[in-house]
Legacy VTK file of the C-alpha trace (Angstrom):
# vtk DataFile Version 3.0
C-alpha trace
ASCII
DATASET POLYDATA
POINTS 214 float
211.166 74.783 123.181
211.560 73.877 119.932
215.240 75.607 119.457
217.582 76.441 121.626
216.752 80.529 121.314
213.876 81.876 122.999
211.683 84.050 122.113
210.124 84.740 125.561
211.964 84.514 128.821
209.277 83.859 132.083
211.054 84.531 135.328
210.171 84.515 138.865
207.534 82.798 141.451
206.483 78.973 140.898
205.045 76.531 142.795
203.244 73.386 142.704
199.299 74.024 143.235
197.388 71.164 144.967
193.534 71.480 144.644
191.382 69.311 146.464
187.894 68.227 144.861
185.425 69.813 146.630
183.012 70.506 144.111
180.068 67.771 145.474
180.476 69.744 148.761
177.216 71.834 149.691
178.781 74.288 152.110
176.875 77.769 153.331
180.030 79.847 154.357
183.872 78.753 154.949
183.338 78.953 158.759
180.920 75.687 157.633
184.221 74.218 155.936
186.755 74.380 158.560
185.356 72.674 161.300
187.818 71.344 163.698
187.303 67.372 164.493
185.240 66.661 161.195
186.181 64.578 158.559
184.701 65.631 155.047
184.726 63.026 152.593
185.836 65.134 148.545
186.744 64.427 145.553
190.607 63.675 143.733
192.905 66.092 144.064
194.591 68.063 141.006
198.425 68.778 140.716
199.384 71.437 138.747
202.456 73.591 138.565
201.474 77.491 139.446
202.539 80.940 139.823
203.602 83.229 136.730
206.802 80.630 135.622
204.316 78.101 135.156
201.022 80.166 134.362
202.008 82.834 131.957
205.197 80.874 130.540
202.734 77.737 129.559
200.491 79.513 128.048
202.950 81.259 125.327
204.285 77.563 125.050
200.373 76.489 123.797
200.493 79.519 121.713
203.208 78.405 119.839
206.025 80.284 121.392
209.769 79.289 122.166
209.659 80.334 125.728
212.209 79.659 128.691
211.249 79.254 132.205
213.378 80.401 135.154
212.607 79.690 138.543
213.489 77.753 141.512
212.403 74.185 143.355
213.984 72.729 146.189
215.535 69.140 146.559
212.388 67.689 147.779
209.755 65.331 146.173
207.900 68.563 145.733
210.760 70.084 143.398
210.467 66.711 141.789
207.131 67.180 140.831
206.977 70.571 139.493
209.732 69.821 137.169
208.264 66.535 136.061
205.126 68.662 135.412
207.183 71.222 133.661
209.178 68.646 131.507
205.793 67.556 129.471
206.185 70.777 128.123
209.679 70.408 127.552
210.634 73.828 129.590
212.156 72.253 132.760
215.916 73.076 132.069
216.010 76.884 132.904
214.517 75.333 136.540
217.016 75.704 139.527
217.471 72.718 142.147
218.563 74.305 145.757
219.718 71.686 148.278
218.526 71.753 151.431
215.554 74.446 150.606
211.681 73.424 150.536
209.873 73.651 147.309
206.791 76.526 147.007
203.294 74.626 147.388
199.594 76.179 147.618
196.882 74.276 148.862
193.671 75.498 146.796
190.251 75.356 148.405
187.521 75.800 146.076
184.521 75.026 147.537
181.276 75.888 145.748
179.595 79.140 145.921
182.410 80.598 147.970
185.447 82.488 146.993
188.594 80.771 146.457
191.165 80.197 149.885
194.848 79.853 149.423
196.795 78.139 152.229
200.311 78.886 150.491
204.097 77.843 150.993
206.766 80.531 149.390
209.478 78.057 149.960
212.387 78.655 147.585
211.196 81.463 145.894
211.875 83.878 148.676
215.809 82.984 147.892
215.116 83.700 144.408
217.795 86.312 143.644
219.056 88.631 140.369
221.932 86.129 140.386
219.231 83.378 139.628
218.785 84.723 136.032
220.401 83.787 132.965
221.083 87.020 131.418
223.304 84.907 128.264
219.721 83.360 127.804
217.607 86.522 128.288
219.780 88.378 125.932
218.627 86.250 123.604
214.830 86.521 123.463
212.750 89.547 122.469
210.342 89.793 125.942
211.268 89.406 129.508
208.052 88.940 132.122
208.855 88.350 135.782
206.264 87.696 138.137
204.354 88.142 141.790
207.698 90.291 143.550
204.894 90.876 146.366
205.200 87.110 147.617
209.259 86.291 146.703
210.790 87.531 150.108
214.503 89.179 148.345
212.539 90.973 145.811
210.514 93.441 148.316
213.366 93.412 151.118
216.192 96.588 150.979
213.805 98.459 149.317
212.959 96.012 145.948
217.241 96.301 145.493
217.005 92.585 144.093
213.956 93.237 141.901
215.695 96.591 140.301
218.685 94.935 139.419
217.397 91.970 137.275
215.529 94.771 135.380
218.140 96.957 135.134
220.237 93.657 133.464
217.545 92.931 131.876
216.727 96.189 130.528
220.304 97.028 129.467
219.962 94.046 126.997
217.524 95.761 124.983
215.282 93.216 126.345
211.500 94.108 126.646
210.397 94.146 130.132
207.376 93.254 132.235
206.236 92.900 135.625
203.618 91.021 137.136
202.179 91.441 140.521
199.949 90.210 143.254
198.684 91.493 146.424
199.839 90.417 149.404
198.883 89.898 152.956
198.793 93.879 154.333
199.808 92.438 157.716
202.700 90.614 156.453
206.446 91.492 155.891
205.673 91.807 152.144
202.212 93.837 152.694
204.272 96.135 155.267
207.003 96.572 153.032
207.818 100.547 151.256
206.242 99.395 147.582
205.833 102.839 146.428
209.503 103.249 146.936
210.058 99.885 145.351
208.034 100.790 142.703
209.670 104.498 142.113
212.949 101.998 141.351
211.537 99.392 139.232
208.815 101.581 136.929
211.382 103.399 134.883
212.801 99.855 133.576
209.756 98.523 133.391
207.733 98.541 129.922
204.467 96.441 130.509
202.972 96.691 134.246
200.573 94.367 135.297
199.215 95.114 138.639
196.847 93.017 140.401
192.925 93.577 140.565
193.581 94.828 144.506
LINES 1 215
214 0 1 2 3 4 5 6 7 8 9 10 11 12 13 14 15 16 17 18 19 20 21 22 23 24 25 26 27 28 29 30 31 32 33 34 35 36 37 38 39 40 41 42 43 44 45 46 47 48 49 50 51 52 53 54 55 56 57 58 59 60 61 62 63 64 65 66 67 68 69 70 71 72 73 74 75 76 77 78 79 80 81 82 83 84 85 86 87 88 89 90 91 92 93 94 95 96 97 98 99 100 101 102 103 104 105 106 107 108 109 110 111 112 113 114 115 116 117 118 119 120 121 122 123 124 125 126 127 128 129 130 131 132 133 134 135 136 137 138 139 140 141 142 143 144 145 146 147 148 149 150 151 152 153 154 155 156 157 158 159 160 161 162 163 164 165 166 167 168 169 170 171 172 173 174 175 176 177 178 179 180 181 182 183 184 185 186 187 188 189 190 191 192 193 194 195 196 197 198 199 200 201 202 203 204 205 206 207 208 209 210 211 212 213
């Protein structure tokens, strides 16, 4: 950031996104790919911090605009990582170190011609909490966007109760709000969890909703 006001506050999921090189691979379907036994020989692999933090909090940064990140690593060489990728950007301080948790990671397989796989890690960001906000910081900035509740374990448990109160903070800064989703697994805690309940509570403090393709 250039100053220590914001403009833009990004909250929520972040992880570190390692992507194999398999683009030289000539593969038919992904039961051709995962073949126990087999070695595959591919390209270098890419590092790169992901989720919405990193994603959609970047990307006002290249635009030009002050923007703080919040989200959470662990104490691992992981953690280490993603903030060393976030501090070339010089947006690494709003970044919480938990000791003793693992840091979020996604393995992403790209092979040619097929749809994208995700093998992914949620790690510390399903302990990411409404007390994991800086609401001195956020009442500072014009725009608050949190992102992918569906895959951050406390936001979709007791009914969203986590998600609903860092809007309702949020919101009763005169902050405005968005929200970000993704789909997750349907036979998974967060796919079986009550979302149109969740969403009944969060909607009304919500300004800009973003929902996923699915």
């Amino acid at each position: 950031m250039s100053n220590d006001i914001p403009k833009a506050v990004v909250a929520g999921h972040l992880c570190l996104d390692i992507i194999p090189g398999l683009s030289d691979l000539a593969l038919e379907s992904g039961t051709d790919f995962f073949v126990p036994g087999k070695v595959r020989l591919i390209g270098p692999a890419t590092l790169s911090t992901g989720g919405p933090v990193s994603n959609t909090g970047l990307a006002l940064v290249r635009l030009g605009i002050d923007t703080a990140l919040m989200g959470k690593v662990g104490d691992d060489p992981l953690g280490s990582l993603i903030r060393l990728l976030l501090a070339q950007w010089g947006v690494s301080e709003g970044v919480i170190t938990v000791e003793g948790e693992t840091s979020s990671y996604t393995i992403v397989l790209d092979p040619p011609g097929l749809d994208r796989m995700f093998l992914h890690r949620p790690g510390t960001n399903d302990t990411f909490s409404a007390e994991d906000v800086q609401y001195d910081l956020v009442a500072e900035s014009e725009f608050f966007h949190f992102g992918y509740p569906p895959i951050m374990r406390l936001m979709y448990t007791e009914r969203g109760r986590q998600l609903i109160e860092i809007f309702r903070r949020v919101k009763a800064l005169g902050v405005t709000t968005s929200l970000d989703m993704a789909m997750p697994d349907p036979n998974s805690e967060a796919g079986r969890a009550d979302w149109e309940a969740i969403l009944q509570g969060v909607m009304p403090i919500v300004d800009v909703f973003l929902p996923s393709a699915e």
